[in-house]
MOPAC internal coordinates of N, CA, C and O (Angstrom, degrees):
PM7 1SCF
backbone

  N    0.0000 0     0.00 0     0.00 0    0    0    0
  C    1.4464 1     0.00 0     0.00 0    1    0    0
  C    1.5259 1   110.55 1     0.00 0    2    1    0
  O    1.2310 1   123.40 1   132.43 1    3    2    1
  N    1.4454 1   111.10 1   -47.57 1    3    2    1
  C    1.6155 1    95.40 1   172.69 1    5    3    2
  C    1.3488 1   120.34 1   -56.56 1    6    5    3
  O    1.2310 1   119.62 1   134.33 1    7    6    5
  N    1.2856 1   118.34 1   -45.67 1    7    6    5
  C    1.4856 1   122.93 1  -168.34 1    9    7    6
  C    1.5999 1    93.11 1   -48.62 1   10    9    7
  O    1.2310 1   118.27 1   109.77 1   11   10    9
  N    1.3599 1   120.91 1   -70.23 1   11   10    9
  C    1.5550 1   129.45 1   175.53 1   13   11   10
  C    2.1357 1   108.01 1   -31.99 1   14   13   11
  O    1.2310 1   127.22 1   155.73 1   15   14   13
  N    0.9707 1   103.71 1   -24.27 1   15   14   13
  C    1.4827 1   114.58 1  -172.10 1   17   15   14
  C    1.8053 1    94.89 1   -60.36 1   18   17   15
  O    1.2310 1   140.18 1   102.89 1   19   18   17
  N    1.7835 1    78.45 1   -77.11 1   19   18   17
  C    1.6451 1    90.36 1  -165.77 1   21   19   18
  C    1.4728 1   119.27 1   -57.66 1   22   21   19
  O    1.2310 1   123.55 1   144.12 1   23   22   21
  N    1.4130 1   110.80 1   -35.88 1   23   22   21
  C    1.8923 1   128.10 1   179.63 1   25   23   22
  C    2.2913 1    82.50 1   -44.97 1   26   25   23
  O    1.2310 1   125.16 1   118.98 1   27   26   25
  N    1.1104 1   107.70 1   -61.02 1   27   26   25
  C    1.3538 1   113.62 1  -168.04 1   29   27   26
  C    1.3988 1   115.09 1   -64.60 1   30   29   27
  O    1.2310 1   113.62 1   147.54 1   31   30   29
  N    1.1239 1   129.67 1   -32.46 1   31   30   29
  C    1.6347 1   137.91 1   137.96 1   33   31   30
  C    1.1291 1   133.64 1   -37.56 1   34   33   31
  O    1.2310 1   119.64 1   153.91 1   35   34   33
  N    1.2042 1   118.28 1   -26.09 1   35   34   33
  C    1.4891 1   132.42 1   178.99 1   37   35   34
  C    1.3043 1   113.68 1  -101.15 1   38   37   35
  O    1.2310 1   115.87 1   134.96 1   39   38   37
  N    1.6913 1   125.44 1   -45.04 1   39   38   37
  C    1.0379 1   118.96 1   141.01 1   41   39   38
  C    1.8473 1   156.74 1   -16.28 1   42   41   39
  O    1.2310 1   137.59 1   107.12 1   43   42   41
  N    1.3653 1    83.52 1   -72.88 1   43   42   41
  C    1.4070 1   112.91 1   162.37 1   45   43   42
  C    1.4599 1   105.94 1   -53.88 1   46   45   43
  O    1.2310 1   112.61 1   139.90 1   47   46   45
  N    1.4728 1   131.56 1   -40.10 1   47   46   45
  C    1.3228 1   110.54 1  -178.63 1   49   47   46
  C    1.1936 1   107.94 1   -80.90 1   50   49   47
  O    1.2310 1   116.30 1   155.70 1   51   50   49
  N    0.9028 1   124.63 1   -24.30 1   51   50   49
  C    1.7882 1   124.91 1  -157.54 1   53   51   50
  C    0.9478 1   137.97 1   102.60 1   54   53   51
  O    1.2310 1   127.03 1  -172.27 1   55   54   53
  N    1.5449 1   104.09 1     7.73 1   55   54   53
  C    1.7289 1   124.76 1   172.46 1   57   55   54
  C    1.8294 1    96.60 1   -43.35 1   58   57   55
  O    1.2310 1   131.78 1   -25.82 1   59   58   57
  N    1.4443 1    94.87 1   154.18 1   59   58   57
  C    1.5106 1   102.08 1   163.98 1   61   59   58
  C    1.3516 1   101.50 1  -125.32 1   62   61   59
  O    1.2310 1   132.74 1   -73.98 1   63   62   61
  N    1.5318 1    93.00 1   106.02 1   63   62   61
  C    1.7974 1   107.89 1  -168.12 1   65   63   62
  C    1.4256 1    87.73 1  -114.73 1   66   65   63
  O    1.2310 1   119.38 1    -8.47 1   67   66   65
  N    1.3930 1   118.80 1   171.53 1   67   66   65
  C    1.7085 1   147.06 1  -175.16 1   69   67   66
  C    1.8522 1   109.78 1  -159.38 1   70   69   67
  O    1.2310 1   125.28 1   -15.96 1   71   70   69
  N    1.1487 1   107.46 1   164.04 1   71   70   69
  C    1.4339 1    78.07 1  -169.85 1   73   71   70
  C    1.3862 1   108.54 1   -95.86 1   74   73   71
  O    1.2310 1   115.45 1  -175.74 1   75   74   73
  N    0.6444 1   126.23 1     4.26 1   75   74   73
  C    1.6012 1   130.44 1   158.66 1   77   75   74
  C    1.4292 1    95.13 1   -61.70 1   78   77   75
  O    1.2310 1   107.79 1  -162.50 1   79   78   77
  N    0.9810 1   140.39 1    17.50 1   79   78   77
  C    1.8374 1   112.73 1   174.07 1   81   79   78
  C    1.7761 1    80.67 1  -134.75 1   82   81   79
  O    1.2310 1   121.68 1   143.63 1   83   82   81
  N    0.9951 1   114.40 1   -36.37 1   83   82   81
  C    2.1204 1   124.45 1  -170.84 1   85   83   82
  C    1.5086 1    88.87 1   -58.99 1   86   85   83
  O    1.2310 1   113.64 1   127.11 1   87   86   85
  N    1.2589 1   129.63 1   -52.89 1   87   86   85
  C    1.4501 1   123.09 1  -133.37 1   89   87   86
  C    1.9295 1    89.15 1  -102.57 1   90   89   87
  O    1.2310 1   129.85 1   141.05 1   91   90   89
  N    1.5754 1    98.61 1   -38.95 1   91   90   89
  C    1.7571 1    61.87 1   164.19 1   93   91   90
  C    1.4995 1   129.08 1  -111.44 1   94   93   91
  O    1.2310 1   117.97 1  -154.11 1   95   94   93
  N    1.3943 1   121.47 1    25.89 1   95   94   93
  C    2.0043 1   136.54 1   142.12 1   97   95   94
  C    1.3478 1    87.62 1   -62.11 1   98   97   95
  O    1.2310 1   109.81 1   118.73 1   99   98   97
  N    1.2915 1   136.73 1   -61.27 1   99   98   97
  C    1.6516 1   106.16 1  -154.49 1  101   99   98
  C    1.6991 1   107.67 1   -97.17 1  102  101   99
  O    1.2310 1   117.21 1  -178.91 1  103  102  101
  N    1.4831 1   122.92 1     1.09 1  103  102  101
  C    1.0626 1   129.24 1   174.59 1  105  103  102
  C    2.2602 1   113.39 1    76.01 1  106  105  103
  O    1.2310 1   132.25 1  -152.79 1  107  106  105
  N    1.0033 1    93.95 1    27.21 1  107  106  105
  C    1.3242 1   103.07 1   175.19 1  109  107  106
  C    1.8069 1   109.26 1  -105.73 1  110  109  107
  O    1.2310 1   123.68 1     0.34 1  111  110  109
  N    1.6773 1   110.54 1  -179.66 1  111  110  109
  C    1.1815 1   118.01 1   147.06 1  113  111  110
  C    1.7477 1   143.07 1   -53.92 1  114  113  111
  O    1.2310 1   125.04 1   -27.31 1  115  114  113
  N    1.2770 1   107.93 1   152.69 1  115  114  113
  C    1.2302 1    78.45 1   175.39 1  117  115  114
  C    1.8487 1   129.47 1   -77.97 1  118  117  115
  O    1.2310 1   131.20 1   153.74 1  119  118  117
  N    0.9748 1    96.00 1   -26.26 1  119  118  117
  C    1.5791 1   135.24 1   151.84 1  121  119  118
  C    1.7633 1    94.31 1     1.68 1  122  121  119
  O    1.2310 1   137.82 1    89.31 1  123  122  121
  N    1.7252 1    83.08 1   -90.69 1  123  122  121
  C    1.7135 1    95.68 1  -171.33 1  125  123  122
  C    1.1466 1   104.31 1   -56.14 1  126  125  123
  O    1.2310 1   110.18 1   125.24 1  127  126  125
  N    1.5028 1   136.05 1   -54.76 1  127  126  125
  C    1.7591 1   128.42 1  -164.47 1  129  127  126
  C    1.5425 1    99.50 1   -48.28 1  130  129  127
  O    1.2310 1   113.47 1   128.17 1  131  130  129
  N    1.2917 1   129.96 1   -51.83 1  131  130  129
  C    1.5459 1   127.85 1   169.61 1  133  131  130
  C    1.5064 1   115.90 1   -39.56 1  134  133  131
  O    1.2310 1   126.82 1   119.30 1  135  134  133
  N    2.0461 1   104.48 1   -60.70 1  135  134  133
  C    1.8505 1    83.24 1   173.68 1  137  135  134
  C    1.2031 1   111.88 1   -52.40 1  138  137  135
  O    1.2310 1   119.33 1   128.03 1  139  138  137
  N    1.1612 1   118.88 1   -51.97 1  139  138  137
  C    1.5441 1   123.56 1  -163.82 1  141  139  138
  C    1.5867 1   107.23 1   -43.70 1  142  141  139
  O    1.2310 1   112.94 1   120.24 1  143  142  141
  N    1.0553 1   130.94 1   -59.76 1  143  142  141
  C    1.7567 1   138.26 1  -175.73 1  145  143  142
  C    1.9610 1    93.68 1   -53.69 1  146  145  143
  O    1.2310 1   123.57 1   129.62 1  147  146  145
  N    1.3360 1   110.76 1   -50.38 1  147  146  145
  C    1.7571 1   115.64 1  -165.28 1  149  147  146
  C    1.6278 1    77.90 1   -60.58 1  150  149  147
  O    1.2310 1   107.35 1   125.16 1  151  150  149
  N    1.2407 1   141.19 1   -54.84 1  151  150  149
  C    1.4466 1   118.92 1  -129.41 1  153  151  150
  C    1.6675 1    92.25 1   -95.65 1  154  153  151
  O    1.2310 1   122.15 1   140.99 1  155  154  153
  N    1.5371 1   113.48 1   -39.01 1  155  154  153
  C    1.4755 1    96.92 1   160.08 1  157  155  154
  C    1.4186 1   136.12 1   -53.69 1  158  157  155
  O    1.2310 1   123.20 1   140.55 1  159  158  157
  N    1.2547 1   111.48 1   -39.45 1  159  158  157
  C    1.5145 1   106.16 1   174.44 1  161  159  158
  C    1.4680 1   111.95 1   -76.10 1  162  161  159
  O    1.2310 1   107.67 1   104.06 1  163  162  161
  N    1.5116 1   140.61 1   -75.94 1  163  162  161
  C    1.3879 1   135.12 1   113.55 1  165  163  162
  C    1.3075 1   109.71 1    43.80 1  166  165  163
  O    1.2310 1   121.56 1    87.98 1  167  166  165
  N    1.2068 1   114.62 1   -92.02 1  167  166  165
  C    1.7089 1   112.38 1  -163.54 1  169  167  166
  C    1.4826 1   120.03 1  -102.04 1  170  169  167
  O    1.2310 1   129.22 1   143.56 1  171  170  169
  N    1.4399 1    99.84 1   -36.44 1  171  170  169
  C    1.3955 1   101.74 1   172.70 1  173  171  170
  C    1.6155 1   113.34 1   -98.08 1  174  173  171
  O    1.2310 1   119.30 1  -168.97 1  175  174  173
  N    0.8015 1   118.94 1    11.03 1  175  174  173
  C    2.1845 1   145.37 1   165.04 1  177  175  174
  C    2.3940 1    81.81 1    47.68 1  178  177  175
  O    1.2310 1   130.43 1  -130.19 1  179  178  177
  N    1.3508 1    97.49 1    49.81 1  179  178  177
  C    1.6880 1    82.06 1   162.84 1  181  179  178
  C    1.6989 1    94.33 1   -93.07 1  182  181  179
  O    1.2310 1   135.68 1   -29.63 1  183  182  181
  N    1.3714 1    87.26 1   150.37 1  183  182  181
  C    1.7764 1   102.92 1  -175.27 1  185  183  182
  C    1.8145 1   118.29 1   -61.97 1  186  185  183
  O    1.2310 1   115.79 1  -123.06 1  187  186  185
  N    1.3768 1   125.60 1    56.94 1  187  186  185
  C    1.5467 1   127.93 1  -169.66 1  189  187  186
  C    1.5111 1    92.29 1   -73.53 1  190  189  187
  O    1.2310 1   122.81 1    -6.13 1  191  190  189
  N    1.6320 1   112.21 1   173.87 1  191  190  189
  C    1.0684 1   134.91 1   152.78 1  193  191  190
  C    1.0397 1   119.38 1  -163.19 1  194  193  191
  O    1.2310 1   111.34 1   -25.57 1  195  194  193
  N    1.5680 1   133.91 1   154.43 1  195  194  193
  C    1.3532 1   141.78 1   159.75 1  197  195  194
  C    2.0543 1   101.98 1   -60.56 1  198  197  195
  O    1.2310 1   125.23 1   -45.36 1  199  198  197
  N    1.6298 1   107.56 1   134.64 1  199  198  197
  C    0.9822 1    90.91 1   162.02 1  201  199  198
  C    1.3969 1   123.49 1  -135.11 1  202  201  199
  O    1.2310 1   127.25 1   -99.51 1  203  202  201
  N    1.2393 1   103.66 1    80.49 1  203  202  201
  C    1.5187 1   112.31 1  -174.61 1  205  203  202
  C    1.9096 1   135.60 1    -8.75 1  206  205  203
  O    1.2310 1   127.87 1   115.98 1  207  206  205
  N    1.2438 1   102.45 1   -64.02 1  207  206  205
  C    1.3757 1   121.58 1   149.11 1  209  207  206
  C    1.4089 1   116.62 1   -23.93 1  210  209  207
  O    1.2310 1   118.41 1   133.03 1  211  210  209
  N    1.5371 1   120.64 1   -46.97 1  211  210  209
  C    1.7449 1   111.22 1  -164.38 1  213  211  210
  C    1.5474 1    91.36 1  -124.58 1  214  213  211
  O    1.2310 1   124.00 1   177.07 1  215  214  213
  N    1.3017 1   109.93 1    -2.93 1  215  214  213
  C    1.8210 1   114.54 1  -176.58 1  217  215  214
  C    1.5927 1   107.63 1    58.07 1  218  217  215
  O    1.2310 1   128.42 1  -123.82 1  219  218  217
  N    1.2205 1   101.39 1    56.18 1  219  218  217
  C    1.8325 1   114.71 1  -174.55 1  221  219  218
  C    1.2005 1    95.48 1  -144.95 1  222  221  219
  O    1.2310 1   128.96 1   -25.05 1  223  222  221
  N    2.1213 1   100.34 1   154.95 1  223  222  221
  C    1.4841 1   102.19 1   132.35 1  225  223  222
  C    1.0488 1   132.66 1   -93.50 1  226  225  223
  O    1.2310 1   115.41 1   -18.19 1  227  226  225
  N    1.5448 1   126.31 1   161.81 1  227  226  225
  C    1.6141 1   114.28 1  -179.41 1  229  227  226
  C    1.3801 1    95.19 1  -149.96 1  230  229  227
  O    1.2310 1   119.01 1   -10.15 1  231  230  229
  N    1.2899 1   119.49 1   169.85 1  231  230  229
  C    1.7403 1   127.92 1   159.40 1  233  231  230
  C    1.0440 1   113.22 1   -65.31 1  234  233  231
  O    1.2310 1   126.67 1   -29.44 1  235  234  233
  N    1.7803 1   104.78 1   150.56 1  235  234  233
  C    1.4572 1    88.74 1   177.49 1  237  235  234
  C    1.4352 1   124.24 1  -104.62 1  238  237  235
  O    1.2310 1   132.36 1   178.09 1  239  238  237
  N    1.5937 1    93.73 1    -1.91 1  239  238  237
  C    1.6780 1   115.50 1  -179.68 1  241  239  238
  C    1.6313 1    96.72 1  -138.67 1  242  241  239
  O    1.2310 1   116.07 1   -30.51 1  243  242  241
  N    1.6557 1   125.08 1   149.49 1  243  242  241
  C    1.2974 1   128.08 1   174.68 1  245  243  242
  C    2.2993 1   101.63 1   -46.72 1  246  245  243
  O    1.2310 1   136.84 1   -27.06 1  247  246  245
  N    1.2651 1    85.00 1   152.94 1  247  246  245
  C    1.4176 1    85.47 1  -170.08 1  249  247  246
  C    1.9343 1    93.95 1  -128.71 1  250  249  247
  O    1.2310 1   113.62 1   -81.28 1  251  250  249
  N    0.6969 1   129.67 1    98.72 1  251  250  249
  C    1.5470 1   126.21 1   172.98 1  253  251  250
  C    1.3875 1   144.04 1   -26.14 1  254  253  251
  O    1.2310 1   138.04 1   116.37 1  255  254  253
  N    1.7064 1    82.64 1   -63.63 1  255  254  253
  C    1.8085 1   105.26 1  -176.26 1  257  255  254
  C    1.4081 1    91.75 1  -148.20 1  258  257  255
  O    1.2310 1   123.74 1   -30.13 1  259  258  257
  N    1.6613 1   110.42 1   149.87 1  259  258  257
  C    0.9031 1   125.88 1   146.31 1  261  259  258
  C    1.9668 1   127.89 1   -49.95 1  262  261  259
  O    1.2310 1   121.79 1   -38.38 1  263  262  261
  N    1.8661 1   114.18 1   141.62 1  263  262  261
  C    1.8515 1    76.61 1  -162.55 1  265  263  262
  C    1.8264 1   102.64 1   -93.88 1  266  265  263
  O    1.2310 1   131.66 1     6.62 1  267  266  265
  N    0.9951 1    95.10 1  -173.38 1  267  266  265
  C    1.6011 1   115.42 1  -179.69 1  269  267  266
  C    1.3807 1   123.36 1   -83.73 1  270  269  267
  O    1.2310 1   116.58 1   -35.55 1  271  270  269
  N    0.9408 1   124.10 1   144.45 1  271  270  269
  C    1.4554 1   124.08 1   151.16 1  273  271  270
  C    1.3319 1   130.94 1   -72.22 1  274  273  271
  O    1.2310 1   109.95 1   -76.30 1  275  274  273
  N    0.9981 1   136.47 1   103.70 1  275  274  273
  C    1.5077 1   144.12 1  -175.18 1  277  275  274
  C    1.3724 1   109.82 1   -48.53 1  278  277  275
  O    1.2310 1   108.32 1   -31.49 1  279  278  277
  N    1.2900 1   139.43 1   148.51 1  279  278  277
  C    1.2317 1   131.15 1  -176.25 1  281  279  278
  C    1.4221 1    97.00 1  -141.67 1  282  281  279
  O    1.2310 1   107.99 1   -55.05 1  283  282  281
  N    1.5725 1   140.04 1   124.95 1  283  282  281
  C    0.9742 1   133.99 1   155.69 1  285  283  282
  C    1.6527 1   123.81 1   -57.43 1  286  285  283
  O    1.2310 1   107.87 1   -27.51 1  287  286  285
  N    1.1476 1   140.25 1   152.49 1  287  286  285
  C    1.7901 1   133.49 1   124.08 1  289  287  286
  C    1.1281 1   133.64 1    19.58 1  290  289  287
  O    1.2310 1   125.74 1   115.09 1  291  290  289
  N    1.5116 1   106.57 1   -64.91 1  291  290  289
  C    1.6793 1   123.27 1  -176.79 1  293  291  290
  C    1.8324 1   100.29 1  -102.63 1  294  293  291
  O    1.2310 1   118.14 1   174.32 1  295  294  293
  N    1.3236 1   121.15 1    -5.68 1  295  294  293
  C    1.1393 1    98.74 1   175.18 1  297  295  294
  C    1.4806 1    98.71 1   -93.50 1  298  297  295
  O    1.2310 1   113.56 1   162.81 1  299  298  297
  N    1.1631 1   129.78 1   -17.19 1  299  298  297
  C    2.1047 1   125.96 1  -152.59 1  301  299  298
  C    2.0613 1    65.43 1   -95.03 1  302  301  299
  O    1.2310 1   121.35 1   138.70 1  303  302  301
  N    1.3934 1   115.02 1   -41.30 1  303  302  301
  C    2.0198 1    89.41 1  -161.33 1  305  303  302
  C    2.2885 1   110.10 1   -56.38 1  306  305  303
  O    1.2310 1   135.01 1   147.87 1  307  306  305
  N    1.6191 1    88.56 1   -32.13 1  307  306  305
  C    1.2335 1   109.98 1  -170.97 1  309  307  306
  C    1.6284 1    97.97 1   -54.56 1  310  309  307
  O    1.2310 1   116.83 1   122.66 1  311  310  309
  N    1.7150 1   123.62 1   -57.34 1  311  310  309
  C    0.9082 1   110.89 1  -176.30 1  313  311  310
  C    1.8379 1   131.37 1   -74.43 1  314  313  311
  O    1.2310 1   129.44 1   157.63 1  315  314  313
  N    1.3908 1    99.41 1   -22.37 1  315  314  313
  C    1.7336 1    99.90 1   165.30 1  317  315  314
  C    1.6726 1   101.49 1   -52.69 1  318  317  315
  O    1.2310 1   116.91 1   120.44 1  319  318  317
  N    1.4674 1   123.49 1   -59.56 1  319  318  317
  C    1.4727 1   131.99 1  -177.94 1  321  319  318
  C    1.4105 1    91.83 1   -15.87 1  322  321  319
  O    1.2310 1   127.86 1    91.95 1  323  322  321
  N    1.8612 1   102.48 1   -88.05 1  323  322  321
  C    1.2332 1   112.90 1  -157.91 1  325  323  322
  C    1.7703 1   127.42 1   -57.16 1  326  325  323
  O    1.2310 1   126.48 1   172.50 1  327  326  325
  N    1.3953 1   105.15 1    -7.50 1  327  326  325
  C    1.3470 1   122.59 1   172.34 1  329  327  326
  C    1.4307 1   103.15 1   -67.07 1  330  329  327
  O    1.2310 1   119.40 1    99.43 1  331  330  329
  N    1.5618 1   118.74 1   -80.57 1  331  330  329
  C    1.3721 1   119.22 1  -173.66 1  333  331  330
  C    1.5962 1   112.28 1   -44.38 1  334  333  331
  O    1.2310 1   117.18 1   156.83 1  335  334  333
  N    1.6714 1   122.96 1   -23.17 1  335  334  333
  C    1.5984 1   125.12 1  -164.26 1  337  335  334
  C    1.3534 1    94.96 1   -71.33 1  338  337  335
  O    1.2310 1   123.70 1   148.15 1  339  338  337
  N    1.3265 1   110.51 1   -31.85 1  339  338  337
  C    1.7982 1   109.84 1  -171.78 1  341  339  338
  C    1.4740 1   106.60 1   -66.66 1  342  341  339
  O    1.2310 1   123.27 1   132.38 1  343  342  341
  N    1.1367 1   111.33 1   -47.62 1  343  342  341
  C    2.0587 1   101.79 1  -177.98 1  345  343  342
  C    1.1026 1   119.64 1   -70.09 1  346  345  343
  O    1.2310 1   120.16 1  -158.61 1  347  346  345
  N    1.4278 1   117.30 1    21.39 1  347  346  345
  C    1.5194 1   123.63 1   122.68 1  349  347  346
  C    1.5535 1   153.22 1   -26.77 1  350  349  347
  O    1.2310 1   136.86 1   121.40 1  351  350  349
  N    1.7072 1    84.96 1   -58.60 1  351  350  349
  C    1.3693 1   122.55 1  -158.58 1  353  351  350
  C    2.0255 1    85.93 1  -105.70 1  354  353  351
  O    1.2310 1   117.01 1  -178.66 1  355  354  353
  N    1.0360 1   123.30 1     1.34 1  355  354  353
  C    1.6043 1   107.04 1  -174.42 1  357  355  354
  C    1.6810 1    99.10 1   -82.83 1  358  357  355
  O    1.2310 1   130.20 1   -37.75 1  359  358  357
  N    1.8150 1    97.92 1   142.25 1  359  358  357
  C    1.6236 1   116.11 1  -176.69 1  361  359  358
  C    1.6422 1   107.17 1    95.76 1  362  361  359
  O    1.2310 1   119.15 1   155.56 1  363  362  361
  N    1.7612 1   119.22 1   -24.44 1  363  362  361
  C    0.9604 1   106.90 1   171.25 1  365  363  362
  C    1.8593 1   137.12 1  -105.24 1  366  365  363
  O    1.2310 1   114.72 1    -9.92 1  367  366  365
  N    1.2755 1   127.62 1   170.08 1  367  366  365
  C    1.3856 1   113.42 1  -155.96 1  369  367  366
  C    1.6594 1   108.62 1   -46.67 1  370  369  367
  O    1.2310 1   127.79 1   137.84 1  371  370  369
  N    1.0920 1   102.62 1   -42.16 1  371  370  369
  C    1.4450 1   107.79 1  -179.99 1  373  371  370
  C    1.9491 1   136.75 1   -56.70 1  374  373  371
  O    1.2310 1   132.55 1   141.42 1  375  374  373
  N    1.5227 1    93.36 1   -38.58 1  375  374  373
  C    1.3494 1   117.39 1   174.85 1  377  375  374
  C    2.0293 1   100.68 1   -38.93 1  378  377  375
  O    1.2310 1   104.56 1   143.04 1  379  378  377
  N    1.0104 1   146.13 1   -36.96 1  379  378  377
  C    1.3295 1   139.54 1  -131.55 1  381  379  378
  C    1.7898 1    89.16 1  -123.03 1  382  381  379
  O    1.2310 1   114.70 1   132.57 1  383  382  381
  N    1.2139 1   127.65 1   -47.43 1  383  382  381
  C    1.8042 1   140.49 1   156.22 1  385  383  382
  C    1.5604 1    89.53 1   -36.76 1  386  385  383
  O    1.2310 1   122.92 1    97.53 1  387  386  385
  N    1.5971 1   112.01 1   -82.47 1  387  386  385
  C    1.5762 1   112.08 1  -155.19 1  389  387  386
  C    1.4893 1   123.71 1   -33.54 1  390  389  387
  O    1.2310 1   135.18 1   119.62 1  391  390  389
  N    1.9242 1    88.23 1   -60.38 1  391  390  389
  C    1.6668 1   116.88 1  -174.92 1  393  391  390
  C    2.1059 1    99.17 1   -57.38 1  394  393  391
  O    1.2310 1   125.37 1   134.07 1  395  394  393
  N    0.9969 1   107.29 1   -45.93 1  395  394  393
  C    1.6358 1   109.86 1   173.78 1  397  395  394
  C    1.1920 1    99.49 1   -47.37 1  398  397  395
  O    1.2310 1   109.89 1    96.36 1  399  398  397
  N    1.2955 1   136.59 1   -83.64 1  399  398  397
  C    1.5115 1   162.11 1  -161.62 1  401  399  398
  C    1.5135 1    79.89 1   -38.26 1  402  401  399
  O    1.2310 1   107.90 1    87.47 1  403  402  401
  N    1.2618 1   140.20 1   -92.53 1  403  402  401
  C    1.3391 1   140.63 1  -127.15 1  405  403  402
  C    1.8586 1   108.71 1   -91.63 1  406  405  403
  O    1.2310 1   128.32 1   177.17 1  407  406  405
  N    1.4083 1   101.58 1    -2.83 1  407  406  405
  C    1.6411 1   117.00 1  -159.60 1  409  407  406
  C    2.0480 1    69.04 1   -86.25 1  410  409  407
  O    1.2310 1   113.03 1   127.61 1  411  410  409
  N    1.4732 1   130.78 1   -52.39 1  411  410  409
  C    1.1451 1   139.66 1  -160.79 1  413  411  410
  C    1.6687 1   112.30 1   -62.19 1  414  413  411
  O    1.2310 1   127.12 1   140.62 1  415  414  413
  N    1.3703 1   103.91 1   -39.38 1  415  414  413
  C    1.5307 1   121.39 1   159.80 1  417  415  414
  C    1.1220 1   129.17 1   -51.80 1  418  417  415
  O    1.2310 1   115.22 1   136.68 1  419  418  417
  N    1.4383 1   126.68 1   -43.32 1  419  418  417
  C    1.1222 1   128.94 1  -171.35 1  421  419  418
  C    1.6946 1   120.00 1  -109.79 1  422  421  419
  O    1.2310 1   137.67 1   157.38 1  423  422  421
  N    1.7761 1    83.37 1   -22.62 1  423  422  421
  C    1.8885 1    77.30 1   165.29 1  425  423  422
  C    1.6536 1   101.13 1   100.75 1  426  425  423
  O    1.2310 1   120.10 1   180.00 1  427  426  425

């Protein structure tokens, strides 16, 4: 998701990025910066394109915000649950993994 963050940061300004310049700013393949662009446009339907002409991607219309994840009712109750389940685990090896893990979940 970060990688998807910044790809969308760079965008949004008007950088004329390719992934040859994405993949080594974020230190990955080029591989993934490609899923990454398919799954943004693809899954999250933001308007990308190849643009031959400048050998970039860019938007193809201003794009605002990055989108959200929807959260139901029973999923935000699910996650208070699993919040309090962790101060359980505080003092032990695990407590500091978990609290990481879920600090990443929620943002």
């Amino acid at each position: 998701m970060e990688r998807m963050l910044r790809i969308h940061d760079e965008l949004r300004r008007g950088a004329f990025t390719n992934c040859t310049k994405l993949a080594a700013a974020l230190e990955v393949s080029r591989k993934t910066i490609v899923r990454d662009i398919a799954f943004m446009r693809d899954r999250l339907d933001l308007p990308v394109e190849f643009d031959p002409l400048i050998n970039a991607y860019r938007y193809t219309h201003p794009v605002a915000a990055f989108p959200t994840v929807n959260v139901t009712e029973g999923e935000l109750l699910a996650l208070l649950v699993a919040r309090k389940a962790l101060e359980q685990y505080r003092g032990t090896p695990f407590h500091r993994q978990l609290e990481a893990s879920f600090d990443k979940l929620t943002g």
